[in-house]
Steps between C-alpha positions, in 0.01 A plus 500: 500500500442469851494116617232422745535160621766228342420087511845402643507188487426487091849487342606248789211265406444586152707567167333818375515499112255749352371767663179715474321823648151499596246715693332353805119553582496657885293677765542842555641397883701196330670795299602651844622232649759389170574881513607440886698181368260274665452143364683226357555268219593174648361226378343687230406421156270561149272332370289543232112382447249600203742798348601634791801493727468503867759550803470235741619468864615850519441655861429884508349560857274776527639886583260544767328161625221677693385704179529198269168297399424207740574232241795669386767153351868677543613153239174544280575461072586805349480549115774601335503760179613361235440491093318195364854467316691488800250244671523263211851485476493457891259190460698408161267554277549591152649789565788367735744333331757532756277349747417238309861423385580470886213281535612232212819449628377417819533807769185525736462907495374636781372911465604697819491794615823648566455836610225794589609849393327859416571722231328857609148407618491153346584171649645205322660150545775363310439126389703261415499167303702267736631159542511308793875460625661159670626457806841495362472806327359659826874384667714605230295889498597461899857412440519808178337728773776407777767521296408811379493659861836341598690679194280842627643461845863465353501809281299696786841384762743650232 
């Protein structure tokens, strides 16, 4: 597994709880590009309309602008790949019972992608069934993350 691009920002933001794999719909020269670890993920998210899920916000610039078509839209909606089971227990539908359970107690999920990877010739993005985090939890990840590289800095000294 070879990871493309990554959406930084999404365990900062988010609470990732379940997690997915799904192809992505591309052009042959959006396929470059990813392969050249061109694009990015911020801001990023799924939706899904008539059966079908779609990556939204997503930026993959062209690998060569000047052989691209004219109306070329680097953030245009790209289908994702997934089974009709996976979509409707994405949308919780019958089928998702977790989704729903997280929906009844009062979580607002949120479906984003988390990652772009390949395996061999095919490319795929990791999605993830998040909840939005406060701004308190955002200061106490800071204060884990700083204490974390102070006690790396004292073992590194010794």
């Amino acid at each position: 597994m070879n990871i493309l691009i990554e959406n930084g920002k999404a365990t900062f933001n988010y609470e990732i709880g379940e997690k997915l794999y799904a192809g992505i719909e591309l052009f042959g020269f959006e396929v470059k590009a990813l392969r050249a670890k061109r694009g990015s993920l911020e801001g990023s998210h799924v939706t899904i309309r008539g059966g079908e899920a779609y990556l939204i916000g997503a930026s993959i610039p062209a690998y060569q602008p000047k052989n691209t078509p004219a109306d070329y839209d680097s953030e245009r909606n790209r289908r994702l790949l997934l089974t009709k089971e996976e979509i409707s227990e994405l949308s919780g539908g019958a089928g998702g019972k977790k989704s729903v359970a997280a929906v009844r107690k009062g979580k607002d999920l949120t479906i984003i992608p988390l990652s772009v990877y390949s395996i061999g010739r095919k490319i795929k993005v990791k999605i993830g069934l998040a909840t939005g985090k406060k701004k308190f939890d955002k200061r106490e990840t800071i204060k884990r993350r700083e204490t974390d590289r102070d006690i790396r800095r004292e073992f590194k000294d010794r």
